[in-house]
C-alpha positions in Angstrom: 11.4 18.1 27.7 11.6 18.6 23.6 9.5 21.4 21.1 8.2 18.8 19.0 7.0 20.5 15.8 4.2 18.9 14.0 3.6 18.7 10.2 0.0 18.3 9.9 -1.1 17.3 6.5 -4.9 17.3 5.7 -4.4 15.9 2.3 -5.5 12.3 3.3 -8.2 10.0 2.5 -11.0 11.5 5.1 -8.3 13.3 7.2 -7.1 10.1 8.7 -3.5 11.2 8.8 -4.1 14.9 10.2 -6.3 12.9 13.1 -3.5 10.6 13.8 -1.1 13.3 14.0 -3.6 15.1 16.5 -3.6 12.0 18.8 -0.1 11.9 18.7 0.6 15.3 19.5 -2.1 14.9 22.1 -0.2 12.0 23.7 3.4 14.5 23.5 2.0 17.4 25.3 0.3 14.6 27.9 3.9 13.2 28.5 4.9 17.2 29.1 6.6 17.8 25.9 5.7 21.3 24.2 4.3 20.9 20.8 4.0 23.2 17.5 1.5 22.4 14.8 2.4 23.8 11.6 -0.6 23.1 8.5 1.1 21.8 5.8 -1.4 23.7 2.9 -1.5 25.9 0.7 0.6 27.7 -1.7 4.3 27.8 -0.5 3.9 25.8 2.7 7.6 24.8 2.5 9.2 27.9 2.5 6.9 29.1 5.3 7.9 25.9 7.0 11.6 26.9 6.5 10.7 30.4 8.2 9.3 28.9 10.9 11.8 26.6 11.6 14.0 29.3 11.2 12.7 31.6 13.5 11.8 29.0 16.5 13.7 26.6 18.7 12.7 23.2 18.0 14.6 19.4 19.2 12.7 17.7 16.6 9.8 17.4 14.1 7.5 14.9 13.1 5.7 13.8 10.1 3.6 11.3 8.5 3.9 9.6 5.1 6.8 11.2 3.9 5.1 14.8 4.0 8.0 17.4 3.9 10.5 15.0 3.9 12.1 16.5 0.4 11.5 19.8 1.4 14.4 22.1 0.0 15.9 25.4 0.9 16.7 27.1 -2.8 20.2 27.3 -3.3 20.9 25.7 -0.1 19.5 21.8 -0.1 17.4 19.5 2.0 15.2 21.8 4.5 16.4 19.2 7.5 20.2 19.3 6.4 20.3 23.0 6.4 18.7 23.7 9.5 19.9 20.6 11.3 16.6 19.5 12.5 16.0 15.9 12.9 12.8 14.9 11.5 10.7 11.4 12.4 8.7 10.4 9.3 6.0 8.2 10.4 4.8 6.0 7.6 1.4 4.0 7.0 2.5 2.6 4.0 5.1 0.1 2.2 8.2 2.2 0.3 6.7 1.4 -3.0 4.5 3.9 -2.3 6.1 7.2 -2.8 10.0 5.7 -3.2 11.3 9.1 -2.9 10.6 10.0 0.3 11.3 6.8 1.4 15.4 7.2 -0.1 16.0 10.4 1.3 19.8 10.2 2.3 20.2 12.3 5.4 21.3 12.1 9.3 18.7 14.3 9.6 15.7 12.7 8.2 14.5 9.5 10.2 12.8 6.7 8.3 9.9 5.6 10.5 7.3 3.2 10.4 3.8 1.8 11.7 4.5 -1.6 10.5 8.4 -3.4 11.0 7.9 -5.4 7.8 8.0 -2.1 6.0 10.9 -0.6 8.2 12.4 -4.0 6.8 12.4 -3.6 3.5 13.6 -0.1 3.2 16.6 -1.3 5.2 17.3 -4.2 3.4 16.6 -2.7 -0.3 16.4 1.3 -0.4 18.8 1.2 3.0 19.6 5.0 2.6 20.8 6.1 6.1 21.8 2.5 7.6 18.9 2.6 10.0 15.0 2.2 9.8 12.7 2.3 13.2 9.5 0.6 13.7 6.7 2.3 16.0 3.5 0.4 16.5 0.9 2.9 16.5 -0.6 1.4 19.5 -3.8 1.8 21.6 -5.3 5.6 21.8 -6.8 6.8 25.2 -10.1 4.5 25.8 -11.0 8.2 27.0 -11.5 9.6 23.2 -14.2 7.1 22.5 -17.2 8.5 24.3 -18.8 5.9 26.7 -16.6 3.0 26.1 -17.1 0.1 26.4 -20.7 0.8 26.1 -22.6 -2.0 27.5 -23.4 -4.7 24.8 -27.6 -3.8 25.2 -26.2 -0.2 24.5 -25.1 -1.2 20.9 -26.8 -2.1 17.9 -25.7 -5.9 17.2 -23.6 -5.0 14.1 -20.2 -5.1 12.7 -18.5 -1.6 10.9 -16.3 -2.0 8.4 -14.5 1.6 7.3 -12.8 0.9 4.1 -12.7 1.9 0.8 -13.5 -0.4 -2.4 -12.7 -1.1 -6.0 -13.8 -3.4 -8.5 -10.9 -5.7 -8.5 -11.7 -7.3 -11.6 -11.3 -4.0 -13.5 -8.2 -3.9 -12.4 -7.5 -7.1 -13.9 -8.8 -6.3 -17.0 -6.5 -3.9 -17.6 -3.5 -5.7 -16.5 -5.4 -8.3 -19.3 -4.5 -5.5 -21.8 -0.6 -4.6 -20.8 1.9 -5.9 -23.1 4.1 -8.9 -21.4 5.9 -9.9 -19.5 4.5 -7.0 -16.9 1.0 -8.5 -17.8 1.8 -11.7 -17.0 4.0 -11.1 -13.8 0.9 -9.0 -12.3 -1.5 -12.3 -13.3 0.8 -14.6 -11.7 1.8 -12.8 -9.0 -1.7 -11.8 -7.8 -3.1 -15.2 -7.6 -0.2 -16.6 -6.0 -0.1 -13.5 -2.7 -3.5 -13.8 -2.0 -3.2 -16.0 0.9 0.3 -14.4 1.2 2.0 -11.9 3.8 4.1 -8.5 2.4 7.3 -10.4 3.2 6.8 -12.6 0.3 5.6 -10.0 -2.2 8.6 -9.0 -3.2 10.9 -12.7 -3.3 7.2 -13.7 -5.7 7.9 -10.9 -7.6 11.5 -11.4 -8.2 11.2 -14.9 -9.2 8.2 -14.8 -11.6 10.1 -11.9 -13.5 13.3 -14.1 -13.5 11.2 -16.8 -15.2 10.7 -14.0 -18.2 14.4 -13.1 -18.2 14.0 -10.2 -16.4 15.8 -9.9 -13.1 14.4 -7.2 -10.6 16.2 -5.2 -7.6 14.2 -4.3 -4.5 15.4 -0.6 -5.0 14.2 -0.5 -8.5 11.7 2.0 -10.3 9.5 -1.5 -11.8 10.2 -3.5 -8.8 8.3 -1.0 -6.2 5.9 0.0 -9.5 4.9 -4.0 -9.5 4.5 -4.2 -5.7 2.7 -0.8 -5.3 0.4 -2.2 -8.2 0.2 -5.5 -6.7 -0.4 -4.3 -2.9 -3.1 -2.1 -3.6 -4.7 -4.7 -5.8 -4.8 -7.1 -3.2 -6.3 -5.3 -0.7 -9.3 -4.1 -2.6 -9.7 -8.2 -3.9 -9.5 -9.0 -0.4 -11.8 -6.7 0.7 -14.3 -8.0 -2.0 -14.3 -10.7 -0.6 -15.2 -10.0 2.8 -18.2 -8.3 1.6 -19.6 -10.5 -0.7 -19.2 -13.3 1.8 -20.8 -11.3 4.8 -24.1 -9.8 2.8 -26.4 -11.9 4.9 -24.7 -10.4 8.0 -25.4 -7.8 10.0 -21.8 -5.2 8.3 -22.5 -1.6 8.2 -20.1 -1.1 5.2 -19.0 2.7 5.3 -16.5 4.3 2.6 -16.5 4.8 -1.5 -15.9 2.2 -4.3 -18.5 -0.4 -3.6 -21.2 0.3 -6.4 -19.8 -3.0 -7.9 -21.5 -5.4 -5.0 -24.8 -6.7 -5.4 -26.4 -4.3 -3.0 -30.0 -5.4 -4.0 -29.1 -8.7 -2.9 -27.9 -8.5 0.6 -29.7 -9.9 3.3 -28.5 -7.9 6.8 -25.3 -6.2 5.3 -25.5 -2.3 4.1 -23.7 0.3 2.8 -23.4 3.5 3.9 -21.1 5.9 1.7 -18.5 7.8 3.2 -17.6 9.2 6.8 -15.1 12.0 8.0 -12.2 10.0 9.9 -13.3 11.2 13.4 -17.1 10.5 12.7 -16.6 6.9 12.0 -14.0 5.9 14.6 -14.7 7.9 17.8 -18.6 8.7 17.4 -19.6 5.6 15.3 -17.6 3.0 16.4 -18.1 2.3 20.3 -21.9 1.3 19.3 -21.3 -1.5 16.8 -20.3 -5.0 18.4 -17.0 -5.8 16.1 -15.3 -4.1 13.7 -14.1 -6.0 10.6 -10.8 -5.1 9.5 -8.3 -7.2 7.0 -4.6 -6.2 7.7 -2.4 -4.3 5.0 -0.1 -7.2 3.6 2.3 -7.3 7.1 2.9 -9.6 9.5 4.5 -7.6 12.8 1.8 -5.9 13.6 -1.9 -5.2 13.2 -3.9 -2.2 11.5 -4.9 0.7 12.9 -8.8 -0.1 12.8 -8.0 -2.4 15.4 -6.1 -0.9 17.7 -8.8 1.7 17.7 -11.6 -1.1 18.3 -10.1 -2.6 21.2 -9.5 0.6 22.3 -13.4 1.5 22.2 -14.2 -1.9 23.2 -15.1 -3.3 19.7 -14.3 -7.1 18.6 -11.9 -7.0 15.9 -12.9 -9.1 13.2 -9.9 -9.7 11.0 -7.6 -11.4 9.1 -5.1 -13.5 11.1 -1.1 -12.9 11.3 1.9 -13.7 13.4 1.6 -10.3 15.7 -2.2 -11.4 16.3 -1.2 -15.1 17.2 1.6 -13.8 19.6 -0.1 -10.6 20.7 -3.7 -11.0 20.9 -4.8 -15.0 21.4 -7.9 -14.6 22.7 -8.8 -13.0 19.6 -8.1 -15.8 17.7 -12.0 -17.0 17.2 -12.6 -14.0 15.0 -9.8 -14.7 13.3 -9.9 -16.2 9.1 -8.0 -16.4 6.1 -9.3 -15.8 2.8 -11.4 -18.0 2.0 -14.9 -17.9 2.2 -14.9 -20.7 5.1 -13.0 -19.2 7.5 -14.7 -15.8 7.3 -18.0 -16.9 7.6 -16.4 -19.4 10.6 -15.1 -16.2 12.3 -18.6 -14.1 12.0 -20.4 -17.2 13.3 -18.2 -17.1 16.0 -19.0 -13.7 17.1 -22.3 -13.6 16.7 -23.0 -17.1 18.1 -21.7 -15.8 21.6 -21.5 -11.7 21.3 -20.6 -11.7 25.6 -17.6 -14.1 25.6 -16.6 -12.1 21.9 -16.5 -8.8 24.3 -15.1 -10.3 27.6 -12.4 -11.6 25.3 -12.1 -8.2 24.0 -11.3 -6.6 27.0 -9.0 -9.6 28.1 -7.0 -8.2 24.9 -7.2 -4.5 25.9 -5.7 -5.6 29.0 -3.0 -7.5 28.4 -1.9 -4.8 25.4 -0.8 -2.3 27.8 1.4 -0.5 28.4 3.4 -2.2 25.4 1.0 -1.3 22.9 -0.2 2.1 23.5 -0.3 5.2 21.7 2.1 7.0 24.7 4.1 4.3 24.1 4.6 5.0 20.9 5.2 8.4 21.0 7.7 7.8 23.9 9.7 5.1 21.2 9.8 8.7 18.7 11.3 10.9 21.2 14.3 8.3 22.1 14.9 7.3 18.7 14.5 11.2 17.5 17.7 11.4 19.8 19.7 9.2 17.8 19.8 10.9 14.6 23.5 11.1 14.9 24.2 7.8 14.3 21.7 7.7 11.3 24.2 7.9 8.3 25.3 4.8 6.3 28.8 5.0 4.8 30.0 3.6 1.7 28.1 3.7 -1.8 
């Protein structure tokens, strides 16, 4: 059995990344594996990391998001290199977020991620070690979520939807005000990936630019700048438009940046401002009937707000992609692109039978194990920490 050792960031967004990284330590220690949680806060975390590491026995680390990934020992180098530690960085998000962490050249360091489009990209553009792994982050224990499934006369009719907002159109205004061609790449681009996947971000991209003379790399400081831009624009558009479209349903919004909807105009829908992590998915969520989620720009897999509903039992209302159709028919009901048709097509659906939505639900649970699970996941990391020395690229 390994000494996992655990960087546990609490930096995130409502401490969604430290709770992952619970569960999945949770999950190590259930498969008999010893594990070490180190909090990554405070001043001169790194070199107390480095002491640690030092001073204790481990077979591998693991991380999230890049978080002491570019740790360095003064005078010596990378943290990982010196004390020849693999360490599995876990990541949520595309490499245009952070580029950095996501480049770090070492046998040591193990690029990892939730989603394989992502693992994809950094293979075929930042490529920095010659291999990239891809970890679903599965299904937690239905045991977390307290009662689930609760019976459907046990919950309160409504759909949850935990996600931040922002006025998408201010964002567009003040790509409006950039000087081109970047303005008019972000324009163009914008309009034409809204009803697109992350695969064709960056080939969209690429080709508007070259239509301004200016030919982009996928490894490139403006390329990743454009996408990051253009990612995180896209998600808060899309989201806009679930809400809008859903105010005369029965959506419990909960999260920050939604002072630009027309609150004093919905019929059924409402929002709640912001929740810890924990408090919305494990307390909140088995008592709502769905949860509506929209997926983050990928195609291979699903976000984690559903994998967390069908693990408590909840419908997942969402957006539709290749790892859904393959993965999760009966699900495909509550399925929609965006427009406002097919959302409103998918509510009705759910609402319009809430038993069959639930039976189907649990048909979906089902059939997701054991491939999909949380253990599973963390059994992929321990194999795949093994290989670290193989993961070195040679050449330039």
């Amino acid at each position: 059995m390994a000494h996992v050792l655990v960087l546990r960031w609490t930096g995130s967004a409502f401490e969604s990344v430290s709770g992952m990284l619970d569960l999945a330590a949770r999950e190590l220690r259930g498969l008999g594996h010893a594990v070490t949680a180190f909090p990554v806060a405070g001043a001169g975390w790194g070199q107390r990391l480095a002491g640690r590491i030092e001073a204790e026995q481990f077979d591998f680390a693991l991380t999230m998001s890049g978080v002491g990934v570019d740790v360095v020992v003064p005078g010596k180098g990378l943290l990982w290199d010196v004390a020849k530690l693999p360490l599995f960085n876990w990541n949520c998000d595309h490499p245009c977020y952070f580029p950095p962490r996501h480049g770090v050249r070492s046998r040591f360091v193990l690029h990892g991620y939730l989603f394989a489009d992502h693992a994809q990209y950094n293979l075929q553009h930042l490529n920095p070690n010659g291999l990239a792994f891809a970890v679903h982050l599965g299904l937690p224990p239905r045991s977390l979520f307290p009662g689930a499934p609760l019976p459907a006369g046990a919950r309160n009719g409504r759909i949850i939807f935990t996600k931040s907002g922002k006025d998408s159109n201010a964002i567009a205004a003040e790509w409006r005000e950039r000087a081109p061609p970047l303005r008019d790449i972000l324009l163009t681009a914008a309009e034409e990936l809204l009803h697109q996947s992350t695969a064709a971000c960056f080939p969209v991209v690429q080709r508007i630019a070259g239509d301004h003379g200016l030919f982009l790399a996928g490894n490139g400081e403006l390329a990743l700048g454009l996408i990051r831009e253009l990612d995180d624009y896209l998600r808060f558009r899309r989201g806009d438009m679930l809400v809008r479209t859903l105010l005369d349903y029965p959506v419990d919004v909960i999260g920050p940046g939604w002072e630009h909807i027309p609150w004093h105009r919905a019929g059924a829908a409402a929002h709640h401002g912001a929740l810890p992590w924990r408090t919305a998915t494990f307390e909140r969520l088995p008592h709502y009937l769905a949860s509506l989620s929209l997926q983050p720009l990928v195609e291979q897999s699903v976000h984690d707000r559903e994998f967390y509903a069908l693990a408590a039992g909840v419908v997942p209302l969402s957006d539709d992609n290749a790892f859904a159709q393959a993965c999760l028919p009966a699900l495909q009901p509550y399925r929609f692109d965006f427009t406002r048709e097919r959302i409103v097509a998918a509510a009705d659906a759910l609402l319009s039978d809430p038993a069959a939505a639930l039976q189907r639900t649990e048909a979906a649970w089902q059939g997701m194990q054991p491939a999909f699970t949380l253990r599973q996941a963390m059994m992929q990391i321990v194999d795949y920490a093994a290989l670290y020395p193989a993961n070195r690229r040679w050449g330039g």
